[in-house]
N, CA, C and O atoms as CSV, one atom per row, in Angstrom:
chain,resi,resn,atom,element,x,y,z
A,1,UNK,N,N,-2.641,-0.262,-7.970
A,1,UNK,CA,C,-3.645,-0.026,-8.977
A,1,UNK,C,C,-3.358,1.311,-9.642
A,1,UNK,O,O,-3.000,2.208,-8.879
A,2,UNK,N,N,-3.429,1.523,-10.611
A,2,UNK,CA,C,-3.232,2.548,-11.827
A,2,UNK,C,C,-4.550,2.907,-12.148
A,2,UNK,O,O,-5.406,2.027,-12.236
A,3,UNK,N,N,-4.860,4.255,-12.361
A,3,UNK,CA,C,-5.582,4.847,-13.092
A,3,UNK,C,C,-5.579,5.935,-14.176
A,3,UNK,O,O,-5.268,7.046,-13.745
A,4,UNK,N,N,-5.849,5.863,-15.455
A,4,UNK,CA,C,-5.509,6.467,-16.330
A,4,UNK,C,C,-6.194,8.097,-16.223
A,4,UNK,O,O,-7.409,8.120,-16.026
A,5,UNK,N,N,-5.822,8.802,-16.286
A,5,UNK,CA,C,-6.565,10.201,-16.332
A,5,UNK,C,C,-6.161,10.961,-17.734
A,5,UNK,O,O,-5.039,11.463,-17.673
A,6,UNK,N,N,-6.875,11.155,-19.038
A,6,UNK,CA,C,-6.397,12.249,-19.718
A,6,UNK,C,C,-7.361,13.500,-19.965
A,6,UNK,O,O,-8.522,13.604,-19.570
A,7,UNK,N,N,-6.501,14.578,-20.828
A,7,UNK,CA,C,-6.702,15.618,-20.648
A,7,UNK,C,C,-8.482,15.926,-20.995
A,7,UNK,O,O,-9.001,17.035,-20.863
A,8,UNK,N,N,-9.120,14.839,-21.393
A,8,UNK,CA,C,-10.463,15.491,-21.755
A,8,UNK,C,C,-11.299,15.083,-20.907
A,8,UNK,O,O,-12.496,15.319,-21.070
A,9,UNK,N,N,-10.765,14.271,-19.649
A,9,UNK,CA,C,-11.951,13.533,-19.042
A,9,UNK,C,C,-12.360,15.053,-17.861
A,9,UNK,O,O,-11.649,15.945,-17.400
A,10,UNK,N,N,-13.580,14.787,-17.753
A,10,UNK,CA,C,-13.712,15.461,-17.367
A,10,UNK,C,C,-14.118,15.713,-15.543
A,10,UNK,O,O,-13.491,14.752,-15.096
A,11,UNK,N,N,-14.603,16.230,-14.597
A,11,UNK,CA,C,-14.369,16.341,-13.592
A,11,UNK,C,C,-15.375,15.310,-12.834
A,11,UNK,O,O,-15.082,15.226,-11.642
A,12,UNK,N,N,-16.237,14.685,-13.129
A,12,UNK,CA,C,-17.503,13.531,-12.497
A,12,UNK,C,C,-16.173,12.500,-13.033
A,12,UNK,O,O,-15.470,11.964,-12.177
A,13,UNK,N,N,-15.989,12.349,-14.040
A,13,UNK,CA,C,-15.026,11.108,-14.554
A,13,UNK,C,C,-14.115,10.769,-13.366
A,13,UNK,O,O,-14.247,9.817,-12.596
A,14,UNK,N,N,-13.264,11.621,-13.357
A,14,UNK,CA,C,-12.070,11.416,-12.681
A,14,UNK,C,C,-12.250,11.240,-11.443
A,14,UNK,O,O,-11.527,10.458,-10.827
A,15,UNK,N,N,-13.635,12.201,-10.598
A,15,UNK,CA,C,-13.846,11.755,-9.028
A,15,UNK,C,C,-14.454,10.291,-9.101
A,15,UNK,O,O,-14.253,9.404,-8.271
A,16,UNK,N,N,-15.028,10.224,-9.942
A,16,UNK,CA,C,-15.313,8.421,-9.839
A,16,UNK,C,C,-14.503,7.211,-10.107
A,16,UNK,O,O,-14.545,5.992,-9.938
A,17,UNK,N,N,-13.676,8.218,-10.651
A,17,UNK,CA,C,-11.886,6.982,-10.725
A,17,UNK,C,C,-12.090,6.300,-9.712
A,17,UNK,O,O,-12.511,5.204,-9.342
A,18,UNK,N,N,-11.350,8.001,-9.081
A,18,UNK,CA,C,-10.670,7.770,-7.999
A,18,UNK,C,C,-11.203,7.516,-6.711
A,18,UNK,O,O,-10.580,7.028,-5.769
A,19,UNK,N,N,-12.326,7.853,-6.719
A,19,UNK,CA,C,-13.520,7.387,-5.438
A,19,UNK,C,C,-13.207,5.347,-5.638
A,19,UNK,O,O,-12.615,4.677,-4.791
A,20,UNK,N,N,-13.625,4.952,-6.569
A,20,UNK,CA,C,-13.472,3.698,-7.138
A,20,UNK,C,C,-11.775,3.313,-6.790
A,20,UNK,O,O,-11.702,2.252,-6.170
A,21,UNK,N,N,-11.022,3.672,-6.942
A,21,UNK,CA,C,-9.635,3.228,-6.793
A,21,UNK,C,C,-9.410,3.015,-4.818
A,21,UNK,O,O,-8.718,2.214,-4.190
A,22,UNK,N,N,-10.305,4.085,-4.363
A,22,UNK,CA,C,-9.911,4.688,-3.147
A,22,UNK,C,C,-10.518,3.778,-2.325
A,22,UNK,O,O,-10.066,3.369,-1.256
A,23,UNK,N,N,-11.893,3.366,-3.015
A,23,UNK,CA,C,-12.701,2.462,-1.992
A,23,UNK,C,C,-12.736,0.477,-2.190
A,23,UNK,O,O,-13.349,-0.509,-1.780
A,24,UNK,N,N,-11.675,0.847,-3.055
A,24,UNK,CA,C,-11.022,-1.143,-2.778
A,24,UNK,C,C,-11.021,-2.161,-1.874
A,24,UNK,O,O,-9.981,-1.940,-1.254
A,25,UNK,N,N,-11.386,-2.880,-1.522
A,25,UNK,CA,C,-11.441,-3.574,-0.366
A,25,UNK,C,C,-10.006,-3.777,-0.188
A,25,UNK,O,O,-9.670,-3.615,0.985
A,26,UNK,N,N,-8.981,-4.104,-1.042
A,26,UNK,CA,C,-7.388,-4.845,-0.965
A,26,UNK,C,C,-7.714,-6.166,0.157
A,26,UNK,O,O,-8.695,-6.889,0.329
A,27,UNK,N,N,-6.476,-6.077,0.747
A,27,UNK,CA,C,-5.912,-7.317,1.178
A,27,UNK,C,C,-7.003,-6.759,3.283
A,27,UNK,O,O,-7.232,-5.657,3.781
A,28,UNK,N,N,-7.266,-7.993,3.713
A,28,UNK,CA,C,-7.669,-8.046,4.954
A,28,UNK,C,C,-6.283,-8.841,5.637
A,28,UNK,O,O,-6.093,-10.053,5.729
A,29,UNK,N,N,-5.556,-7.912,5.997
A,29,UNK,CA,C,-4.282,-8.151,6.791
A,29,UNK,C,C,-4.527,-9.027,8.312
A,29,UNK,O,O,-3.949,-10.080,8.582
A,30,UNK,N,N,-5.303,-8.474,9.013
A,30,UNK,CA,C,-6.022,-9.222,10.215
A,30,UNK,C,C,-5.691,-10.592,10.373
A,30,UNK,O,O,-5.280,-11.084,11.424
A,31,UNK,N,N,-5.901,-11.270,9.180
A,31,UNK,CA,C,-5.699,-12.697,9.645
A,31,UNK,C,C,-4.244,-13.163,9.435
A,31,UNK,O,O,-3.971,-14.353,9.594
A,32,UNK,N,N,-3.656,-12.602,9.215
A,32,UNK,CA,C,-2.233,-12.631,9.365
A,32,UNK,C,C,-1.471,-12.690,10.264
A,32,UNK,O,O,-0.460,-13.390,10.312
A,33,UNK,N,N,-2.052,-11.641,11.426
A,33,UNK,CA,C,-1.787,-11.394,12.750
A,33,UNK,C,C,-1.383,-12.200,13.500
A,33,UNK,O,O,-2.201,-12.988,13.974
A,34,UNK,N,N,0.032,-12.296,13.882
A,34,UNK,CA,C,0.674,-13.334,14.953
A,34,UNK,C,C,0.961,-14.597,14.228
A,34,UNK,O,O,1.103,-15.624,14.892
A,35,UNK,N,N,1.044,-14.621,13.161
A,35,UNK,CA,C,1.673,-15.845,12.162
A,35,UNK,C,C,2.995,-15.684,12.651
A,35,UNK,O,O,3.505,-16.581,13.323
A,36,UNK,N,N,3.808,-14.283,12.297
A,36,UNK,CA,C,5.408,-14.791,12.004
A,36,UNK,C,C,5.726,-14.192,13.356
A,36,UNK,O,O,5.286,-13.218,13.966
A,37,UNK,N,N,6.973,-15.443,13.708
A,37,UNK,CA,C,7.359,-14.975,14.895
A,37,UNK,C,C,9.370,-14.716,14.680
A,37,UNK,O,O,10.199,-15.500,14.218
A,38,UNK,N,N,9.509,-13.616,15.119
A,38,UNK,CA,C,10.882,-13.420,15.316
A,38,UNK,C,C,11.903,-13.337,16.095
A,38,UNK,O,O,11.751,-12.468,16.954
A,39,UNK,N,N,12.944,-13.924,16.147
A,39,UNK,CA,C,13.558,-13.849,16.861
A,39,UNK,C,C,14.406,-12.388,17.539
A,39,UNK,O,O,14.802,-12.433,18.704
A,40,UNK,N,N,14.646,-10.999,16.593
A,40,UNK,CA,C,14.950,-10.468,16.749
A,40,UNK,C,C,13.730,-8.853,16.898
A,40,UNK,O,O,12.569,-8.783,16.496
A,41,UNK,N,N,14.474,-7.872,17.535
A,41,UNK,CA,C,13.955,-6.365,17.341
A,41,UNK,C,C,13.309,-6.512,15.913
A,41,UNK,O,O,13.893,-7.188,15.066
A,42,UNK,N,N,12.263,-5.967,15.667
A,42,UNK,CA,C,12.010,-5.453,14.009
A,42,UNK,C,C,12.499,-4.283,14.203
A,42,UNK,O,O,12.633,-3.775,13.090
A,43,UNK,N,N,12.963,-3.318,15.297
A,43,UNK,CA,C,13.443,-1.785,15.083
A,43,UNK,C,C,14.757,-2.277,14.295
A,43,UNK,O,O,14.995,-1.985,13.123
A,44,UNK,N,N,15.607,-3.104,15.156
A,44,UNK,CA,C,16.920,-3.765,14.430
A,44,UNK,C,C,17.098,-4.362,13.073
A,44,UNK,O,O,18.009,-4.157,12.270
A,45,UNK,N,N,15.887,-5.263,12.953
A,45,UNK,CA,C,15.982,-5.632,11.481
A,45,UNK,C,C,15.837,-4.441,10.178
A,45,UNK,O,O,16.497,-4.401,9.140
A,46,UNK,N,N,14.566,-3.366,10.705
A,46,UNK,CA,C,14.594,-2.271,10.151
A,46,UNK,C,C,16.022,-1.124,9.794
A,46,UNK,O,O,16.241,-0.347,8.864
A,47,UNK,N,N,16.583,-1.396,10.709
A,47,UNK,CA,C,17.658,-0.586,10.725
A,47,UNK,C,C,18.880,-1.238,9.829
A,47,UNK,O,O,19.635,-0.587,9.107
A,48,UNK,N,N,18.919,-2.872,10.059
A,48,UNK,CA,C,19.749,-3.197,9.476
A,48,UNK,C,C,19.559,-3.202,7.786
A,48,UNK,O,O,20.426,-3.269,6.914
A,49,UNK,N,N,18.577,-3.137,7.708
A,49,UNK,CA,C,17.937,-3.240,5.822
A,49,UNK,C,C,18.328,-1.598,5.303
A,49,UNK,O,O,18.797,-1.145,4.259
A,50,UNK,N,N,17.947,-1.082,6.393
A,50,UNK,CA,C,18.384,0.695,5.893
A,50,UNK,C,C,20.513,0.686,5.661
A,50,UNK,O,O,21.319,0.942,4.766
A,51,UNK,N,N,20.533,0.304,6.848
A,51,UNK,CA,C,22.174,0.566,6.572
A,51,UNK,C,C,23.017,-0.676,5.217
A,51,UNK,O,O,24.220,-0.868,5.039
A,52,UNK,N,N,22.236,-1.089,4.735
A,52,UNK,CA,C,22.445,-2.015,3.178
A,52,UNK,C,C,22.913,-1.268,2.265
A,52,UNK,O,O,23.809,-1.700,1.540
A,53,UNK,N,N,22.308,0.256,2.074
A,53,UNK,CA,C,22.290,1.065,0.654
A,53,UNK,C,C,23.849,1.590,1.171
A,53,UNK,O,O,24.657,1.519,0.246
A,54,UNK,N,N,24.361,2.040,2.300
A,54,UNK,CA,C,25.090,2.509,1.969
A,54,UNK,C,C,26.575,1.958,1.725
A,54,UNK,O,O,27.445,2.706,1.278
């Protein structure tokens, strides 16, 4: 989420952006929990996605 801030808004404006940006519900991850199952380390899979760039 993006919030625009310019130079005239003034200081109630902008804490209510961002109070508003901050207090989003988003995504409830929870029920997700224990869906995917893997066969491998995620430290390993992590590691292997890092050593890609170079």
């Amino acid at each position: 989420m993006a919030t625009i801030v310019r130079k005239k808004s003034g200081k109630k404006s902008v804490k209510k952006a961002f109070d508003k940006a901050v207090s989003s519900k988003g995504v409830d991850t929870r029920k997700y929990c224990g869906i995917i199952s893997l066969k491998t380390n995620p430290l390993v899979i992590q590691k292997q996605l890092r050593d890609e760039w170079e």
